[in-house]
C-alpha positions, 0 to 999 in steps of 0.5 A: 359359267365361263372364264371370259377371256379378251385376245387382242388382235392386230394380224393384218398391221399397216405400214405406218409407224408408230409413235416409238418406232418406224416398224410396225411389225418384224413379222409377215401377216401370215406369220401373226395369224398363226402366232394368233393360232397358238395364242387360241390354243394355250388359252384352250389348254390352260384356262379351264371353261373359257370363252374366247373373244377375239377382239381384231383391230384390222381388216382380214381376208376371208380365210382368216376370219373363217379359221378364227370363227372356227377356233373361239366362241366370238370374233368381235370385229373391231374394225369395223369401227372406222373410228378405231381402224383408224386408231389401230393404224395410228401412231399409239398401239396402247391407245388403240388397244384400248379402244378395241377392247371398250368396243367389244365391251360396247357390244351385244355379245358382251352385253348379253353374256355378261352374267354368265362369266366368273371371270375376265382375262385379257391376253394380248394376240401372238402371245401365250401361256406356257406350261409353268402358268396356273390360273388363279382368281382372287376374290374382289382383286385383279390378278396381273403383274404392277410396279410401283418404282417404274421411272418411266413415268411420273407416277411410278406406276407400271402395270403388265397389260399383256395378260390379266385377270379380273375376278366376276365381281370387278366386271363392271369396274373392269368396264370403267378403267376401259372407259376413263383410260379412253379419255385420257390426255396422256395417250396422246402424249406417246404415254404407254398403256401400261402406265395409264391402265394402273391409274384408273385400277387404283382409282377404281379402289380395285385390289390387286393381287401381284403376280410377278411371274406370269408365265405368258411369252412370245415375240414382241412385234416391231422388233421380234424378240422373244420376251417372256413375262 
């Protein structure tokens, strides 16, 4: 049995802006692909049994791809979806994050191995856990970090989507909040990702076991600062 966890990817970012700024990352290509590597290598370090999917949303060389398949049990290439290539080179990241992960969730290898994981975790790429962080799953609940007092937008609701952890039971819930948050309106609205994925775990009757602190960090890609969570 393994401790599933998602790595979101974008290594090789277009030049578009996106729907909040007009740099799409502070870095080169090369340096997110070996911020990717470390991301790889703190979940190895961290996360006992895992089974690294790395979901990537755009179209990278051969060595790349080559190092990756090395390095995790599966690359889902997500770009080859033109319908999701073209989100990820769009103007809303929330929004083309989630259709990476419902692709993989749509996939055979998902599919198939469904039954053999305990858990489901989602690390966003470049980021990675720190040597304060424990990994802890909590019966019938998601772990992660959400605010109910966020003024941002008009629910209150605020969820980090960097990480999160599912517990096995909630596997087939986790795959309905990817679905609804697909369609909805509010993406197209430049609403964040971290507002809309709260709402459908909430409508989901799903518990949440809140962990302020949840010792991932990197650098935030548009602008390279480091930010801790």
């Amino acid at each position: 049995m393994y401790n599933l966890v998602l790595v979101t990817s974008a290594i090789n970012t277009s030049t578009n802006p996106l729907s909040y700024t007009n740099t799409r990352s502070a870095f080169t290509h090369e340096e997110r692909f070996k911020q990717s590597l470390i991301t790889i290598e703190s979940i190895k370090q961290y996360i006992p049994n895992p089974y690294i999917v790395f979901i990537e949303g755009t179209i990278i060389n051969d060595e790349y791809k080559n190092t990756i398949i090395n390095s995790v049990n599966y690359l889902h290439k997500a770009y080859e979806d033109p319908s999701v290539l073209a989100e990820v080179n769009g103007l809303y990241k929330g929004y083309a994050e989630n259709k990476k992960i419902l692709s993989y969730l749509n996939s055979d290898n998902f599919i198939t191995n469904k039954h053999l994981f305990t858990s489901l975790t989602k690390i966003s790429g470049r980021y990675y856990i720190n040597n304060n962080f424990t990994f802890n799953i909590y019966d019938n609940s998601v772990t992660g970090n959400i605010r109910f007092d966020n003024n941002a937008h008009h629910s209150g609701i605020w969820m980090s989507t960097l990480f999160y952890s599912f517990h096995s039971k909630l596997i087939d819930k986790y795959v309905n909040v990817v679905n609804s948050a697909d369609s909805d309106n509010e993406f197209k609205d430049g609403v964040a990702l971290e507002h809309i994925f709260p709402k459908y775990i909430l409508l989901n009757s799903i518990n949440i076991h809140n962990t302020p602190i949840l010792n991932v960090e990197g650098c935030y890609g548009p602008w390279g600062s480091f930010i801790k969570h």
